[in-house]
SEMILUM-118030 format. One record per residue: residue in one letter; y, x, z of N, C-alpha, C in turn. Coordinates in steps of 0.1 Angstrom, whole numbers, plus 5000, padded with zeros to 4 digits. Each point is the difference from the previous one (the first is absolute). Layout:
N
AYXZYXZYXZ...
end
This chain:
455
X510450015047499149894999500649884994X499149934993500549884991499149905002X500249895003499249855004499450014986X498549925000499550044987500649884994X499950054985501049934989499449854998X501049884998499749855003498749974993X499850114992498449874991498750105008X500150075011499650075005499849965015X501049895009500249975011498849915000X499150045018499049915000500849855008X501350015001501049915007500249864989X499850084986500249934989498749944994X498849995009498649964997499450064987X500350094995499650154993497750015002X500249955011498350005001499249994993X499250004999498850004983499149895005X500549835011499449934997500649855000X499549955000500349814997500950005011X501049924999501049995013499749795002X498650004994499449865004500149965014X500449935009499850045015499249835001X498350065009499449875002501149935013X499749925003500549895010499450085018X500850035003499950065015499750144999X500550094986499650085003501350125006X499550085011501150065001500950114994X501150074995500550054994500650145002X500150074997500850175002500950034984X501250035005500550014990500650195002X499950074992500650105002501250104996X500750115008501050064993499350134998X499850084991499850134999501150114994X500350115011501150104995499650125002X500750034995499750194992499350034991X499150125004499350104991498349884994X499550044991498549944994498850025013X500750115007498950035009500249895011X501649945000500049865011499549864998X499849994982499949924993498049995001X499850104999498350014999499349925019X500950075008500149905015500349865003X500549964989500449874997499449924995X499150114989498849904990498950025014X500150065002498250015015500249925010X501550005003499749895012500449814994X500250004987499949854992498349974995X499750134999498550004993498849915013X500650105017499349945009500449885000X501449945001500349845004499149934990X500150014991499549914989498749965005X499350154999498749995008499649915010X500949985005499849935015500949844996X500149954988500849874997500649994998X501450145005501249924993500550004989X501249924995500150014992501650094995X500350044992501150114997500949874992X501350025010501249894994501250054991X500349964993501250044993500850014999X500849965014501250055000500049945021X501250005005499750015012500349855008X500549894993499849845002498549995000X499150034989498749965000499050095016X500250085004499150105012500149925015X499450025003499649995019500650155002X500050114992500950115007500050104990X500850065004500150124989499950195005X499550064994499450165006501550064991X500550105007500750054994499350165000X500050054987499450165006501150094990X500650065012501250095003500050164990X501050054998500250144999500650035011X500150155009500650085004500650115001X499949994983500250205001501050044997X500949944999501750005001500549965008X501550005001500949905008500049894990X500450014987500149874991499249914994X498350105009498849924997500149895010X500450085015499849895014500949874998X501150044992501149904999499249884988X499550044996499749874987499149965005X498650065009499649965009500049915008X501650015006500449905011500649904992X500350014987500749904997498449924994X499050054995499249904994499249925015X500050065013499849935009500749875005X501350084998500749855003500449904992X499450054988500349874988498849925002X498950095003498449885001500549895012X500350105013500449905012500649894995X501250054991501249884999499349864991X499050054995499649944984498249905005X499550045011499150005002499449965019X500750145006500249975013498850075012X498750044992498750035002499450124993X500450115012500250134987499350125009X499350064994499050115004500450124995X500150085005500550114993499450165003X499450044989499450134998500150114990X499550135002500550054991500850195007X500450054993500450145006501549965011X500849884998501050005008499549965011X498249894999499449975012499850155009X500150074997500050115013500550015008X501449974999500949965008500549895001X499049915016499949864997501849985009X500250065010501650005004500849984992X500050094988501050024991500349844991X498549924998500149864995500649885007X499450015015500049965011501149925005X501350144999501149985006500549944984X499950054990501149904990499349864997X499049985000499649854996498349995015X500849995012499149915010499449884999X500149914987498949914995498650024993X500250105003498750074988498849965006X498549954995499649965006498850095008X500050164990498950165004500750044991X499950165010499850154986499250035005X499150094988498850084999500950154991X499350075002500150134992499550024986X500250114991499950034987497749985004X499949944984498350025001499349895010X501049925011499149975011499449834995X499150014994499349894991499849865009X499050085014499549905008501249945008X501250075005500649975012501149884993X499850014981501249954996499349854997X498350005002499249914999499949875011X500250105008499849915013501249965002X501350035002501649994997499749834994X499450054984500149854995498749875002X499150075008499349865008500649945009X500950115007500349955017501249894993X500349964990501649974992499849864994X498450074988499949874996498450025002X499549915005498650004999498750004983X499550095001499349974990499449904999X499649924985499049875000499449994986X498950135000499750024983499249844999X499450024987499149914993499250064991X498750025005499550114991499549944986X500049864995499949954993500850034986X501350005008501050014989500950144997X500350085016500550145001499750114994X499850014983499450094996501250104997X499150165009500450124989499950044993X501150054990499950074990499450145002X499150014992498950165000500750145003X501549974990500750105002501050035013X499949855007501150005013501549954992X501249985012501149964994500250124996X500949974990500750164991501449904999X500850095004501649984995500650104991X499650084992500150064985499449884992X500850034989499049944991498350004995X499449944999498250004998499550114994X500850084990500050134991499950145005X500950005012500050155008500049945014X499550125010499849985009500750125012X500349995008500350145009498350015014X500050104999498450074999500550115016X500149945011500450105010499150085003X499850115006498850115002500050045011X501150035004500350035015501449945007X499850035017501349925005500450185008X501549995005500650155002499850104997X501050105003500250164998500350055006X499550174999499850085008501250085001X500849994992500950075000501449995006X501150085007500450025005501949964995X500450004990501249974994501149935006X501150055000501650035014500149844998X500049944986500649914999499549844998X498350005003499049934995499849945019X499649915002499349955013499049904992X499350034990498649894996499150085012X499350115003499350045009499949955015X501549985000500049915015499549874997X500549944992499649874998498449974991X499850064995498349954995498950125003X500850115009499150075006499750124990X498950105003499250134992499349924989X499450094993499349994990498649915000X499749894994499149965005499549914985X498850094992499449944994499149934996X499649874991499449894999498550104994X499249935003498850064995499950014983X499250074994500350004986499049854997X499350035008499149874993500649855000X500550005010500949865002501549964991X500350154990501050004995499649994987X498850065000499249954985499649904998X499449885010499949905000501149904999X501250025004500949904996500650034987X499950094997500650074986499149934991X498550024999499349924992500149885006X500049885002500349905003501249964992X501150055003501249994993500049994986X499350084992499650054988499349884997X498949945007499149894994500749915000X501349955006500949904999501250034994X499850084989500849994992501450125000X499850085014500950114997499850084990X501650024994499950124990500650155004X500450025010500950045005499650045012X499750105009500250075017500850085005X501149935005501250115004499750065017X499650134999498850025008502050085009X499549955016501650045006499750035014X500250075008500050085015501550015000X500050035016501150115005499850144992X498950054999499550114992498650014994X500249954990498450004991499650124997X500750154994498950125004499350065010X500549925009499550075018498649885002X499849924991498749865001499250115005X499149975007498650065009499950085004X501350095000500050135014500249955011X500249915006499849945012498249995004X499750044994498249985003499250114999X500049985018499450175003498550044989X499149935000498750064994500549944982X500850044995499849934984499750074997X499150004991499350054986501050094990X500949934998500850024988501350065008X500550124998501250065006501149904995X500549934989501349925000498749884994X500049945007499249834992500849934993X501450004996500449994991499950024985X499550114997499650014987498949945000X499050005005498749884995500149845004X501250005006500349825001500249994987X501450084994500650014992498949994988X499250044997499150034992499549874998X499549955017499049894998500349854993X501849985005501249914998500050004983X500150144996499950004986498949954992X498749995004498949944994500249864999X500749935005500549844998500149924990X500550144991500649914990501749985002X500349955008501449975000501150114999X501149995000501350115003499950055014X500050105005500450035013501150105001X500949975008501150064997500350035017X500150135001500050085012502050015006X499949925014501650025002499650115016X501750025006500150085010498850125003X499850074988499550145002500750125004X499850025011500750135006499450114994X500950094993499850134991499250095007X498949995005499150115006499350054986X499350145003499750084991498749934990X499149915010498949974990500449894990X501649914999500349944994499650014987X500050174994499850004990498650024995X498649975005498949914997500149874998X501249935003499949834996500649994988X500650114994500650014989499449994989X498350085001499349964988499049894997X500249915016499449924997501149904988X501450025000500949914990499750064988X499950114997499650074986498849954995X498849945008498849964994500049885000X501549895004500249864999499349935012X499950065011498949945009500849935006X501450045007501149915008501250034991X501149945001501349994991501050155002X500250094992501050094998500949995010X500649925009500849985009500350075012X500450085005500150035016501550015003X499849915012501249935007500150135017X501050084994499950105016501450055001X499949955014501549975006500450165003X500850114991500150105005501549985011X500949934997500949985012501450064998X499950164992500850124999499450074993X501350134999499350124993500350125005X501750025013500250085000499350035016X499550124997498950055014500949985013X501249995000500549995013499849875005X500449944990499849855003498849935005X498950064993499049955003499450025011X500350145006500250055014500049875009X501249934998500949955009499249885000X499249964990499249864998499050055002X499750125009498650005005498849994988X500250044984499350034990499450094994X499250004993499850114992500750064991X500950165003500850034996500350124990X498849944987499850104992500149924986X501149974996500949964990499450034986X499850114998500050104994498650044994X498949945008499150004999499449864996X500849945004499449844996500549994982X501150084993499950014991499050064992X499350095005499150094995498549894999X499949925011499249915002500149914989X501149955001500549854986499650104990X500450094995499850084986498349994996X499050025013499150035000499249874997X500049865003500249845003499950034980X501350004998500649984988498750054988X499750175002498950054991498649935001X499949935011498349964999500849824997X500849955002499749864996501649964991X500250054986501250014996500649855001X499449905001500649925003500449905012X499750105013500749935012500649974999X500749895010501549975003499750005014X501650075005499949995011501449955008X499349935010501549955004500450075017X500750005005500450005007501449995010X499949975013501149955005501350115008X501050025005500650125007501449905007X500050095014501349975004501050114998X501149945003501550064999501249975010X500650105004500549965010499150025015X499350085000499150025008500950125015X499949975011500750065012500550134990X500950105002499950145001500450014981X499749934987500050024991501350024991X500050154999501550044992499949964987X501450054995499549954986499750124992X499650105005499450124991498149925000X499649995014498949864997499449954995X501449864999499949934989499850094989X500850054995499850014987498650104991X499550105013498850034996499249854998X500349935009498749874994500349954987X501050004997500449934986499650114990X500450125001499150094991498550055000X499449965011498249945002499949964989X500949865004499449884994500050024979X501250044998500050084988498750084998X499950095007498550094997499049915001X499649895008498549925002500049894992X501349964994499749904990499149865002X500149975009499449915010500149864990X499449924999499849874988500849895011X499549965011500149915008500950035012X501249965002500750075014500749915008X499950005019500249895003501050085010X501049965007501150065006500649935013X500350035012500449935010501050115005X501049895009500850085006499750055014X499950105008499650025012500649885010X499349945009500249905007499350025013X500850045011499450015011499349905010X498750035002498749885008499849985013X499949915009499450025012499550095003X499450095009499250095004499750084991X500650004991500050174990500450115003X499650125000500550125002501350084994X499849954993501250004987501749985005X499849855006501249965006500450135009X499550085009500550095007500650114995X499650034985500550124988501550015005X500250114998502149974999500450044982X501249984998500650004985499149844993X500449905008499949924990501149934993X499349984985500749994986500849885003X501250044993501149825004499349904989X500149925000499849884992500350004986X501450034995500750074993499350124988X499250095011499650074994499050004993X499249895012498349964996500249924987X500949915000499949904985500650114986X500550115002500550074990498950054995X499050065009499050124997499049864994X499949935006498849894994500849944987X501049984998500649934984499650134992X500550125001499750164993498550024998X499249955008498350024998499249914992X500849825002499249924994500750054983X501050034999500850054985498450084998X500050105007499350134994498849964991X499349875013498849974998499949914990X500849924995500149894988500450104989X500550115002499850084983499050075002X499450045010498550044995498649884992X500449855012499049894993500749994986X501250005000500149904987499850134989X499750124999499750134991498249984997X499549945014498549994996499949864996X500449954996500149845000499750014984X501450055001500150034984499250074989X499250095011498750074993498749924994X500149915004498849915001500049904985X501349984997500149914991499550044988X499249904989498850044995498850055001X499449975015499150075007499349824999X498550035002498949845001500150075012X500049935012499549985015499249885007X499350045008499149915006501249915012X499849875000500649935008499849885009X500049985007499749865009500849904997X499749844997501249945002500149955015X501050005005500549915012499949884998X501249954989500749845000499950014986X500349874998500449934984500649855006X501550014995500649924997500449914989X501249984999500349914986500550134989X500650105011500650064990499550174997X498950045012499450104992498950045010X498850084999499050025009500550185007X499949945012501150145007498650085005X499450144996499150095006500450095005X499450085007499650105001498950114991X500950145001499050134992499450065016X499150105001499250095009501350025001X501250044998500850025011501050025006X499649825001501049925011499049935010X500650035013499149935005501249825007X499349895003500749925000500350005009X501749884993501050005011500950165005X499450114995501150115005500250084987X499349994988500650054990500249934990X499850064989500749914990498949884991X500549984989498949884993500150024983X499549944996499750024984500049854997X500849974988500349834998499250044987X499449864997500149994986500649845001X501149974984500449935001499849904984X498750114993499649904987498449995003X499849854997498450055001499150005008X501049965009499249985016499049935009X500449834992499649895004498349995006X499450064995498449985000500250095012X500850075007499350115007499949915013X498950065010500049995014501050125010X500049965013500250075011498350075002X500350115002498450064997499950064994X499949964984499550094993500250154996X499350084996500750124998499750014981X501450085000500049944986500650164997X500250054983500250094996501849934995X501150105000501749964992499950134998X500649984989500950144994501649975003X500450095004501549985010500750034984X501649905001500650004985501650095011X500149935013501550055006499850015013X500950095006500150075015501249975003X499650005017501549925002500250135016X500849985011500150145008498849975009X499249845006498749975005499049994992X500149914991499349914991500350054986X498449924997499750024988499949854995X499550004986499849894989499350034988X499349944996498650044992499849844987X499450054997499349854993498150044999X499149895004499049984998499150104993X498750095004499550074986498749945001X499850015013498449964995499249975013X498949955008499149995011499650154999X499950105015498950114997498549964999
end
């Protein structure tokens, strides 16, 4: 887990509004950590304050108090955790604190007893009332206006689009189940309504994100639709905008959402955390442990939409993992040719199952196998990287600076892959726009292009 990156922090007033503060009005300043899915909890419970008057401060001298909302799904998430707690205390003094480490309100309790509430992951109302009982609301309905779209802490261009909260599944090394519960999905209609909404304010962009987005509406005993996924998927696609599908767990109908990227409807992208490759392993992580078959799958992916990319994430160093193992995953990963690849070292959790495994990997070991995997995986990117050059690609820009307008292609998604600079030519462009580059150089993330045309 990584605190989201500084032009990303809603701590750093990142908000999408006026940081004008009328005279008596009251203030919330906030810290948001971890995953987009903690960050989307962040934008909903700023979206309600506003609602109700207050105003969103900019740093933590200007607030009446500050919400801190937590990761817990590491040990080194709870630690940065406790440290962004006690830096609001120290900085501020009036600190509310929620979020997946709110689960365990002991665990905050005993290291920082100033706290002023915890609430748990999702809990909107309890983190609401938290901040009446603290600072009292005192809207003005005169002057309190919301924005149509709500606060957004992304930039105004893309948006993260959540669909559902928990999962059903079972995994040695995972406690999100304990903490945000089973499977529980948002209605389609209320997901298509904020999605269009978004869109009329100017999103170009839906980074549509669950615990598990192919499992969207099997939680719902009478549906219609055996996976409602693919007709969200479908419906999201009518927008107009990019939609770019993350945390899809490789179940079999995956490959019906594959043609909807072939007909341009959502973005070529799928983001699916396969974890491993060798069946014992996966065993042990309580996975699906058919390796072998998921290549057969990607090959299959590959014929209906030749130009996916796909990313995904894997641990190493996992209880029990030899290096005969390892090294089947590293020759996987050779065979699956994977575009996008994200890597962690096994780290044992609170109440994980995992921690009880025996043969766990020394430290030593875990940093060798993860230096040997990120090698593997940067000559696989930097071989497709290099494919690309002299290719027109469709692109988003993020930013424009002095010295060059930094985008994104279909596929990177932001903040965790790579970018496309252009650095002649640039000046006129917006954040927004989607624009056509013909790529001139590849680099082992990134690319670089010059300007070709508006699509």
């Amino acid at each position: 887990m990584t605190q989201n990156p500084p032009d990303l922090r809603p701590d750093l007033a990142r908000a999408q509004l006026s940081d004008t503060r009328r005279d008596g009005q009251p203030t919330i300043g906030m810290v948001s950590l971890g995953c987009p899915k903690a960050l989307v909890d962040s934008e909903r419970i700023l979206t309600r304050l506003r609602a109700e008057g207050y105003g969103i401060s900019p740093d933590y001298s200007g607030a009446d108090a500050v919400i801190v909302n937590t990761c817990g799904f590491l040990d080194s998430a709870k630690a940065e955790s406790l440290e962004a707690i006690g830096e609001a205390i120290t900085e501020n003094g009036r600190v509310i604190v929620t979020g997946c480490l709110g689960a365990d309100p002991e665990y905050i309790t005993g290291a920082h007893p100033k706290v002023l509430a915890v609430t748990g992951p999702h809990q909107y109302e309890q983190v609401l009332d938290a901040v009446h009982s603290a600072v009292p609301p005192d809207p003005d309905p005169f002057v309190d206006l919301l924005p149509a779209s709500g606060v957004k802490l992304t930039p105004r261009h893309y948006s993260y689009l959540k669909i559902s909260e928990g999962c059903n599944h079972s995994c040695k090394f995972c406690i999100i189940p304990d903490m945000r519960g089973k499977l529980a999905s948002r209605p389609a209609r209320a997901v298509l309504r904020e999605a269009e909404k978004l869109v009329e304010n100017g999103v170009q962009e839906l980074l549509v994100i669950s615990q598990d987005t192919s499992a969207y509406g099997t939680d719902w005993k009478d549906r219609d639709d055996k996976f409602p996924i693919l007709s969200l998927a479908r419906d999201l696609g009518s927008l107009g905008a990019w939609v770019r599908m993350h945390y899809v767990y490789p179940y079999p109908h995956v490959r019906d959402l594959v043609p909807l990227m072939a007909e341009g409807l959502i973005l070529p992208y799928l983001d699916i955390p396969f974890q491993h490759a060798h069946p014992d392993t996966l065993k042990r992580m309580a996975r699906p442990a058919a390796a072998a078959r998921t290549l057969d799958e990607i090959a299959a992916w590959r014929e209906t939409c030749p130009d996916i990319t796909l990313r995904s994430t894997f641990i190493v160093g996992y209880p029990g993992e030899t290096e005969e193992e390892f090294q089947t995953l590293l020759d996987w990963l050779d065979e699956a040719q994977l575009d996008r690849v994200g890597c962690f070292q096994y780290e044992n959790v609170e109440g994980a199952r995992s921690n009880a495994l025996p043969d766990h990997v020394p430290d030593e070991v875990k940093q060798d196998r993860w230096n040997r995997f990120m090698e593997k995986s940067m000559q696989i990117s930097e071989a497709k990287l290099a494919a690309k050059v002299g290719q027109t690609l469709g692109v988003i820009v993020d930013e424009v600076d002095a010295e060059a307008a930094t985008c994104r292609t279909t596929a990177d998604a932001p903040e965790i892959d790579g970018n496309l600079f252009i650095d002649e030519g640039f000046e006129a462009l917006q954040p927004g726009q989607r624009i056509k580059v013909t790529v001139d150089e590849a680099g082992d993330y990134d690319l670089w292009g010059r300007l070709d045309s508006k699509p």
